[in-house]
MIDO-519167 format. One record per residue: residue number from 0; residue in three letters; x, y, z of N, C-alpha, C in turn. Coordinates in pm, 1 decimal, padded with zeros to 6 digits. Atoms other than C-alpha are relative to their C-alpha. Example, Ala and Ser with C-alpha at 12.3 -4.5 7.8 and 13.67 -1.06 7.14 Angstrom:
// MIDO-519167
<r nr="0" rest="ala" n_x="00089.0" n_y="-00119.0" n_z="00000.0" ca_x="01230.0" ca_y="-00450.0" ca_z="00780.0" c_x="00090.0" c_y="00120.0" c_z="00000.0"/>
<r nr="1" rest="ser" n_x="-00082.0" n_y="-00119.0" n_z="-00006.0" ca_x="01367.0" ca_y="-00106.0" ca_z="00714.0" c_x="-00077.0" c_y="00109.0" c_z="00073.0"/>
***
This chain:
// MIDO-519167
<r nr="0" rest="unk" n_x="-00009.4" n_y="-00137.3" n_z="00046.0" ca_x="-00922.5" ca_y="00438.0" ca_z="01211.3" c_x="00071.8" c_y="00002.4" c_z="-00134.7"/>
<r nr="1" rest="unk" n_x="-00035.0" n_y="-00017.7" n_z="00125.1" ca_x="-00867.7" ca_y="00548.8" ca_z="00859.3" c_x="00069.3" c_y="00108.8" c_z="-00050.6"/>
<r nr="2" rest="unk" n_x="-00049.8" n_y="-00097.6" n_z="00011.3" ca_x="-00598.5" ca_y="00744.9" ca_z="00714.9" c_x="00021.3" c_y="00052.4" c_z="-00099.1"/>
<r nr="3" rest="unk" n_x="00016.1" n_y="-00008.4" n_z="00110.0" ca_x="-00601.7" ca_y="00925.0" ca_z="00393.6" c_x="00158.6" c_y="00044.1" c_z="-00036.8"/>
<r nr="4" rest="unk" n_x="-00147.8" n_y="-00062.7" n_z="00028.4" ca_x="-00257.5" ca_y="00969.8" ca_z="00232.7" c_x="-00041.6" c_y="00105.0" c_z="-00118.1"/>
<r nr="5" rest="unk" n_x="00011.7" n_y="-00122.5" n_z="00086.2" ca_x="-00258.8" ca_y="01329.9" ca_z="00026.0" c_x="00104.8" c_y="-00003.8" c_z="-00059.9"/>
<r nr="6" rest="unk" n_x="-00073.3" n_y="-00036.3" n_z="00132.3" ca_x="-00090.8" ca_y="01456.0" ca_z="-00271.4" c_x="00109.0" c_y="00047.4" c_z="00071.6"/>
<r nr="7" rest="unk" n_x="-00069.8" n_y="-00016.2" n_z="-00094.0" ca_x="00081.2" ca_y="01624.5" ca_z="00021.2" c_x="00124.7" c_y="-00024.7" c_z="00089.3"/>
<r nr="8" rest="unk" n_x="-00060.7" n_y="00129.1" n_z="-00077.9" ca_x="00197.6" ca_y="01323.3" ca_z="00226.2" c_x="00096.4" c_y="-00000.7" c_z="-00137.5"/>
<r nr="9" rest="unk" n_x="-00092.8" n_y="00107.3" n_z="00129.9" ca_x="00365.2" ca_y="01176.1" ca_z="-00118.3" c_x="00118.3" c_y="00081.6" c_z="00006.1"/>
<r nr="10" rest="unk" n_x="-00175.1" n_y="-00091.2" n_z="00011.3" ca_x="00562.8" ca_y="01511.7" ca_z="-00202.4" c_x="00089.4" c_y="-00007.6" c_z="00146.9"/>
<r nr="11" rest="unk" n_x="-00097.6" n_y="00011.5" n_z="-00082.5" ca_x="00698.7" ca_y="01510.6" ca_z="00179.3" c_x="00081.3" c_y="-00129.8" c_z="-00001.1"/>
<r nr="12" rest="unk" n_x="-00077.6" n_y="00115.3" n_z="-00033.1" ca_x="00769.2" ca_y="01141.0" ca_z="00175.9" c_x="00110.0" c_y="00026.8" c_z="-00114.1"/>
<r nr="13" rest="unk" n_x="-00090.7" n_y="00004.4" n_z="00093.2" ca_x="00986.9" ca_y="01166.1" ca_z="-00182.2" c_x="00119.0" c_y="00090.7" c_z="00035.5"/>
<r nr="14" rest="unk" n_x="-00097.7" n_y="-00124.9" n_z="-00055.4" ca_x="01131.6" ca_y="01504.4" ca_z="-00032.8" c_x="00090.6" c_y="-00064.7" c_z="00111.2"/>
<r nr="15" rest="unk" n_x="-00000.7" n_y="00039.1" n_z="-00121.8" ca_x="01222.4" ca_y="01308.7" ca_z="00272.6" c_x="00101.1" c_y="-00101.6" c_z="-00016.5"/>
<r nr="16" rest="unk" n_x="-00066.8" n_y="00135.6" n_z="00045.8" ca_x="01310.8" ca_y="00937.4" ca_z="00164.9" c_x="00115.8" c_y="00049.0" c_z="-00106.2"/>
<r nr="17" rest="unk" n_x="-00068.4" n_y="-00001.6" n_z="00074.6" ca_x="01484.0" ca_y="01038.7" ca_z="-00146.7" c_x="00082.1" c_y="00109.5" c_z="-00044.8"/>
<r nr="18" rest="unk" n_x="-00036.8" n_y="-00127.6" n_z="-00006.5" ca_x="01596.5" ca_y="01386.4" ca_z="-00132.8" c_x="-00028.9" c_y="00125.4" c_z="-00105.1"/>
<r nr="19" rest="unk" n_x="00054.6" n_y="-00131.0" n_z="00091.1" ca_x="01442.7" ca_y="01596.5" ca_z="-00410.4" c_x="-00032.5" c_y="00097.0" c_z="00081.3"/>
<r nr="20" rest="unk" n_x="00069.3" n_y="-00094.8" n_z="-00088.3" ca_x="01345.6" ca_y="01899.3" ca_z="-00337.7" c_x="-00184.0" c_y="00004.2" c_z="-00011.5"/>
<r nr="21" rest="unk" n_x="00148.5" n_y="00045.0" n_z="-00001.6" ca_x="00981.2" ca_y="01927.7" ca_z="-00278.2" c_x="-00084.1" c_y="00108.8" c_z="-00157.5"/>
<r nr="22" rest="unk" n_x="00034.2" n_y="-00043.5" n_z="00116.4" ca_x="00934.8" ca_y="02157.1" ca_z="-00616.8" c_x="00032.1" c_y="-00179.9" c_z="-00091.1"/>
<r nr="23" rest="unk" n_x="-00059.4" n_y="00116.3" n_z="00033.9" ca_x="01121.1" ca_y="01866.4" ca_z="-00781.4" c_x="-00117.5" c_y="-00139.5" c_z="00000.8"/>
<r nr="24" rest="unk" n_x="00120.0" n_y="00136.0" n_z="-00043.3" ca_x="00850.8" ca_y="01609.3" ca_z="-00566.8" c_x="-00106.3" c_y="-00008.2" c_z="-00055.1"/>
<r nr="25" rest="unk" n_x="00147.0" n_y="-00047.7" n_z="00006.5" ca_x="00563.1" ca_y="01753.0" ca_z="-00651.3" c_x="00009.1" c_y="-00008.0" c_z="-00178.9"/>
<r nr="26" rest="unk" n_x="00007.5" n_y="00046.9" n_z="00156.5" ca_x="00620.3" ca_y="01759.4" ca_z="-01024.0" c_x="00032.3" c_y="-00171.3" c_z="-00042.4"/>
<r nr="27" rest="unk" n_x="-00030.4" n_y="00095.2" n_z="00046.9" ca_x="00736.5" ca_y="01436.8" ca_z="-01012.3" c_x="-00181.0" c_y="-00136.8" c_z="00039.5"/>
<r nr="28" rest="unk" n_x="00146.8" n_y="00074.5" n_z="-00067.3" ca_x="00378.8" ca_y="01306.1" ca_z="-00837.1" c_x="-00093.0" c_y="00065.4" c_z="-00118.0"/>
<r nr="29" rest="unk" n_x="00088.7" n_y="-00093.3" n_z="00111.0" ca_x="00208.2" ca_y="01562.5" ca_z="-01089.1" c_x="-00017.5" c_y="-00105.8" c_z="-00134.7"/>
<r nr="30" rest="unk" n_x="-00021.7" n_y="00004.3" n_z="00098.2" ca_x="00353.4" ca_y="01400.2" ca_z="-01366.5" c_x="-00071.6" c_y="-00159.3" c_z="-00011.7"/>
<r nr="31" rest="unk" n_x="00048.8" n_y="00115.3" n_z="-00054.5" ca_x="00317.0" ca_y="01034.0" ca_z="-01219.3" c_x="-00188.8" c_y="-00032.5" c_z="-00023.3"/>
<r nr="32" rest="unk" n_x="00152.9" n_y="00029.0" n_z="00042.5" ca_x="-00089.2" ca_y="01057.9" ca_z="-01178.9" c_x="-00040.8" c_y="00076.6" c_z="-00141.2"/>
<r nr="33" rest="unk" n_x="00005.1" n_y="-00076.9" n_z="00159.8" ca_x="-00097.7" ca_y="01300.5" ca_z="-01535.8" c_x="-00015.7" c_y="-00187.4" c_z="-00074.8"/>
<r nr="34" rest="unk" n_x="00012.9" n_y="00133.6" n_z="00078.5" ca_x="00036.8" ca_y="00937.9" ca_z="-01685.4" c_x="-00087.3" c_y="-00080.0" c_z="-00010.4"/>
<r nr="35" rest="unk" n_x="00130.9" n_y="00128.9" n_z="-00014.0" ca_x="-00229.6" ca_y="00740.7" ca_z="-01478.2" c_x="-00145.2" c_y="00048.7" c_z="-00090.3"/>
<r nr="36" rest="unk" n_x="00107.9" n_y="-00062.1" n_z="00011.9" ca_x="-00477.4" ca_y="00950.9" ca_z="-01579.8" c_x="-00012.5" c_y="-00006.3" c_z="-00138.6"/>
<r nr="37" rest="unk" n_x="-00000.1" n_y="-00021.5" n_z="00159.5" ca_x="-00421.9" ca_y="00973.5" ca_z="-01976.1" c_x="00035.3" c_y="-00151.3" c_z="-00020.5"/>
<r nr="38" rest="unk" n_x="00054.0" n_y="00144.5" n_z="00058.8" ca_x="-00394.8" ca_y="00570.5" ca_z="-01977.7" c_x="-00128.5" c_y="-00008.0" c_z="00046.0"/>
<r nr="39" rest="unk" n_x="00141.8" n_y="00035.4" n_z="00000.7" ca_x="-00712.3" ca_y="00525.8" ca_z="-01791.5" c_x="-00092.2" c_y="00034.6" c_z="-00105.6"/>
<r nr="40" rest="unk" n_x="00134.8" n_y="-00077.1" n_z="00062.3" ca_x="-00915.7" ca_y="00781.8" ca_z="-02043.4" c_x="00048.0" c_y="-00060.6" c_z="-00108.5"/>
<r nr="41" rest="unk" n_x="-00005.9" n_y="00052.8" n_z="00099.2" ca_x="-00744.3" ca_y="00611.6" ca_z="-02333.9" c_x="00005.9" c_y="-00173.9" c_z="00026.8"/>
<r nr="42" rest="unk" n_x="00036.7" n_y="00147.4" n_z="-00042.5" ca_x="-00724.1" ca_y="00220.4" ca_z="-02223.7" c_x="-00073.4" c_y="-00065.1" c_z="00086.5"/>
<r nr="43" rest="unk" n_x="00111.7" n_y="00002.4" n_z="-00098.7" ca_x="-00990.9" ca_y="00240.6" ca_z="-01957.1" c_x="00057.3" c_y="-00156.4" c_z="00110.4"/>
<r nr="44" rest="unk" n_x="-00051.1" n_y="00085.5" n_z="-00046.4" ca_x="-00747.8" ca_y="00009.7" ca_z="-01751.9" c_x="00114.5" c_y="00047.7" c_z="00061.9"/>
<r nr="45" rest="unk" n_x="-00107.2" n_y="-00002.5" n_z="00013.1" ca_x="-00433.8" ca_y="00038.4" ca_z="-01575.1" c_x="00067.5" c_y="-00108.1" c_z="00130.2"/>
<r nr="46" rest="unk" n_x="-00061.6" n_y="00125.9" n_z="-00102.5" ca_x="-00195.1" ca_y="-00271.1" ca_z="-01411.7" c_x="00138.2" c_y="00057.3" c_z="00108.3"/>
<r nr="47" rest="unk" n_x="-00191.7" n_y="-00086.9" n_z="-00018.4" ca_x="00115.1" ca_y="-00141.4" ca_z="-01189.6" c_x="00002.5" c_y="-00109.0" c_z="00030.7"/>
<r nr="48" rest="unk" n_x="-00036.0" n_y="00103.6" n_z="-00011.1" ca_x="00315.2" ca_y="-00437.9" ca_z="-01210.7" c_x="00157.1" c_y="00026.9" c_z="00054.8"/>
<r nr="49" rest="unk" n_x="-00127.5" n_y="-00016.7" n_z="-00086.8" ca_x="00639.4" ca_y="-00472.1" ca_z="-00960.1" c_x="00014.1" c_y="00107.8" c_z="00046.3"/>
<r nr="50" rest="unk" n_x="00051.9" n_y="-00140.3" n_z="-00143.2" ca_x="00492.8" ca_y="-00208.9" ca_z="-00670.4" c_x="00050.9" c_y="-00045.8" c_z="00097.1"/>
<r nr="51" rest="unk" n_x="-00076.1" n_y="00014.4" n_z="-00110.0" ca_x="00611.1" ca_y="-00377.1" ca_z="-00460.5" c_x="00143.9" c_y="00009.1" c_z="00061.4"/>
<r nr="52" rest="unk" n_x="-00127.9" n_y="-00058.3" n_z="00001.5" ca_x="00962.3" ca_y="-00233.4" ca_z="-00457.8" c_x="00060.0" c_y="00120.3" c_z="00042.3"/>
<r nr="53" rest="unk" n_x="-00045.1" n_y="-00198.2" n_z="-00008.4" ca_x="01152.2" ca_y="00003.8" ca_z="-00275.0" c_x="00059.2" c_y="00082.9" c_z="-00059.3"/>
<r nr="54" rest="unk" n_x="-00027.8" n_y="-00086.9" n_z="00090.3" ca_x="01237.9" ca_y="00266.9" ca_z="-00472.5" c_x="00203.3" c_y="00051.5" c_z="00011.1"/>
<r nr="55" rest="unk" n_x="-00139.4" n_y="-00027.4" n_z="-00058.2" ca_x="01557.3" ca_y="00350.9" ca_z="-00243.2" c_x="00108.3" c_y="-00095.2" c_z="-00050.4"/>
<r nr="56" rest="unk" n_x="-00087.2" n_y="00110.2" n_z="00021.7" ca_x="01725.8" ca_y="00039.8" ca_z="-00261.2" c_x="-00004.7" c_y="-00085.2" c_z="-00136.5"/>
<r nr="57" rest="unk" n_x="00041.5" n_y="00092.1" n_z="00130.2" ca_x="01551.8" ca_y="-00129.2" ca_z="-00563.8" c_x="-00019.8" c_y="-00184.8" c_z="00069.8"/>
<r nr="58" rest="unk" n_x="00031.7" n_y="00142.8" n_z="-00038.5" ca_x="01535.3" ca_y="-00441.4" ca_z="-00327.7" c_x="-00153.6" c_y="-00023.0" c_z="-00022.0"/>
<r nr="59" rest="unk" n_x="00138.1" n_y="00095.0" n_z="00019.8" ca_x="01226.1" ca_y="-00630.9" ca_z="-00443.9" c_x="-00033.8" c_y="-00072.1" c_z="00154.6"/>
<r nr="60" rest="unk" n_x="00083.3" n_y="00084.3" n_z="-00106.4" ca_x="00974.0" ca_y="-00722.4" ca_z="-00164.9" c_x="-00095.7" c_y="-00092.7" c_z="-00029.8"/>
<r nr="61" rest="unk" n_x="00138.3" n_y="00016.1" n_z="00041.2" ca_x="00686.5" ca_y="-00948.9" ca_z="-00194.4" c_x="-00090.2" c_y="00009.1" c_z="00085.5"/>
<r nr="62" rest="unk" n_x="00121.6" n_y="-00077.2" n_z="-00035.5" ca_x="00345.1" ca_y="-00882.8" ca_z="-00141.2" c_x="-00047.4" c_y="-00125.4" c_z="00056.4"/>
<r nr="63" rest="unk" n_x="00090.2" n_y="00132.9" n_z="-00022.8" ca_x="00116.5" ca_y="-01180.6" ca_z="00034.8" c_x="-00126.3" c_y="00020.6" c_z="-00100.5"/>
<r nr="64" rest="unk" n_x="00125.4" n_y="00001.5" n_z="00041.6" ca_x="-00133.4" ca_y="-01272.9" ca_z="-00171.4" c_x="-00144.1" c_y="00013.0" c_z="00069.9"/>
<r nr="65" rest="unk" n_x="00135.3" n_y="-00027.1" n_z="-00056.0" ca_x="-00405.4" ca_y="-01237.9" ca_z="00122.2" c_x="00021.5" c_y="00148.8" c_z="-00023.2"/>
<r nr="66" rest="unk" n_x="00002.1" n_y="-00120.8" n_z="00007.8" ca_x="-00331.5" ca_y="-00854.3" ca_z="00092.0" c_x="-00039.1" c_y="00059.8" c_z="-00145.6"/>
<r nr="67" rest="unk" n_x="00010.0" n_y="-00075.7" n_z="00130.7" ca_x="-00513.1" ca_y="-00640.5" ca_z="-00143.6" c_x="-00013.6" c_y="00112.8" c_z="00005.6"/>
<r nr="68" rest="unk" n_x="00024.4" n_y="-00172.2" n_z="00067.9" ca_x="-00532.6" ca_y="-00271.7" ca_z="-00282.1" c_x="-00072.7" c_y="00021.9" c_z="-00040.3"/>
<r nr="69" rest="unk" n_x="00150.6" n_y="-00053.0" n_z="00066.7" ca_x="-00834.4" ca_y="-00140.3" ca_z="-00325.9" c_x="00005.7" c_y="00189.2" c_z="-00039.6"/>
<r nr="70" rest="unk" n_x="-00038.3" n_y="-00151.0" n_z="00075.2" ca_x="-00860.5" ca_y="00164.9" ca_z="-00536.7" c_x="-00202.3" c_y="00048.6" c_z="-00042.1"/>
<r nr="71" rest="unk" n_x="00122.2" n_y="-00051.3" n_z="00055.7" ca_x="-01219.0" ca_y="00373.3" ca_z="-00562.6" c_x="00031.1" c_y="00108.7" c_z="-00010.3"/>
<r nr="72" rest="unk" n_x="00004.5" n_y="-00141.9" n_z="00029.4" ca_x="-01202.6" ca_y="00687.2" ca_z="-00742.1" c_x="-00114.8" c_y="00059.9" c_z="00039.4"/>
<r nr="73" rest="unk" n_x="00113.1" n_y="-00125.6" n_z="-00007.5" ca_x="-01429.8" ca_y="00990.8" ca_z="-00684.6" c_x="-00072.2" c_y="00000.9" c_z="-00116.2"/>
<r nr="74" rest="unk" n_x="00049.8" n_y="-00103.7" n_z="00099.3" ca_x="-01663.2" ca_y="01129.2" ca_z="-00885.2" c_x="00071.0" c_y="00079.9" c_z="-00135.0"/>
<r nr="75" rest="unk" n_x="-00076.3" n_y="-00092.9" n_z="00075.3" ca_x="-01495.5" ca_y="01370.4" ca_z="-01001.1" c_x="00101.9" c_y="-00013.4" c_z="-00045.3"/>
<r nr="76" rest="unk" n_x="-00093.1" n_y="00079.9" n_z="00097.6" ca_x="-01181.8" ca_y="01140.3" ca_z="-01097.2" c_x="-00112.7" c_y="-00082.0" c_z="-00127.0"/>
<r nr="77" rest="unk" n_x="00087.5" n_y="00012.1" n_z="00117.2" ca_x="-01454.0" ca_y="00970.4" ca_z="-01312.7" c_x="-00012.0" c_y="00061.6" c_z="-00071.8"/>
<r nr="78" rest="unk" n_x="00060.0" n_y="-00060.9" n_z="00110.1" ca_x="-01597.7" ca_y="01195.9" ca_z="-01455.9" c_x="00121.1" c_y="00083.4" c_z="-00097.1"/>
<r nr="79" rest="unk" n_x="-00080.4" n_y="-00067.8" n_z="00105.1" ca_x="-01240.1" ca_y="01369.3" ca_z="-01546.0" c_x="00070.0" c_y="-00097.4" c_z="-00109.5"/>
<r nr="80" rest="unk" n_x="-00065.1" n_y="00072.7" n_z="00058.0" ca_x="-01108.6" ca_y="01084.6" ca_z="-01669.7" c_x="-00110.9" c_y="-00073.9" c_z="-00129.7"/>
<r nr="81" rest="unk" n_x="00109.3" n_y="00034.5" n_z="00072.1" ca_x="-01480.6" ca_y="00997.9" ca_z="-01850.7" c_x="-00016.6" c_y="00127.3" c_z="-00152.0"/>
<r nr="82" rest="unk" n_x="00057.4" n_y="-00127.1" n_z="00145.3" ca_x="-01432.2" ca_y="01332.8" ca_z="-02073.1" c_x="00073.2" c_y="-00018.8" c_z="-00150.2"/>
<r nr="83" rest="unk" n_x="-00054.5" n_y="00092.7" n_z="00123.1" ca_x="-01334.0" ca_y="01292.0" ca_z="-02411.8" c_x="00135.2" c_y="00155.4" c_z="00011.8"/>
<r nr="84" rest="unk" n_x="-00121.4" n_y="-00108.9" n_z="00013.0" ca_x="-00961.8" ca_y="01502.3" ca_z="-02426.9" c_x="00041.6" c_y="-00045.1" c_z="-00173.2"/>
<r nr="85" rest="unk" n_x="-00059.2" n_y="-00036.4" n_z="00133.4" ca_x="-00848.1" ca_y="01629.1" ca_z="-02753.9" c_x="00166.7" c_y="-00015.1" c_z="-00019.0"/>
***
């Protein structure tokens, strides 16, 4: 069974784990994919390098290399990220 984590999920977890308030969360997730989103349409690429870290503690985990992250956008992330912004 497959579970989709929402824009939703994120602001409660930050609200939750780290104590912002969820105005606070939510801009801070806003702002977060805004960034992803304006490198993809200008470097048609993007690496997150040292994800694997909890944010709380800053203790570094590592990742197994059999584990991967697969990322397929929508459509409609395509195509917003395919438009030419001024």
């Amino acid at each position: 069974m497959r579970i989709n984590l929402t824009k939703k999920d994120l602001v409660n977890l930050i609200y939750m784990q780290i104590g912002f308030s969820k105005q606070i969360s939510e801009n801070l997730i806003d702002d977060f994919f805004q960034t992803i989103i304006q490198n993809l349409s200008k470097e048609k690429s993007l690496k997150l390098s040292k994800f694997g870290r909890n944010p709380k503690t800053k203790k570094e985990a590592m990742i197994s290399e059999r584990n991967v992250v697969l990322f397929k956008p929508s459509k409609e992330f395509k195509d917003f990220v395919n438009l030419k912004h001024d």
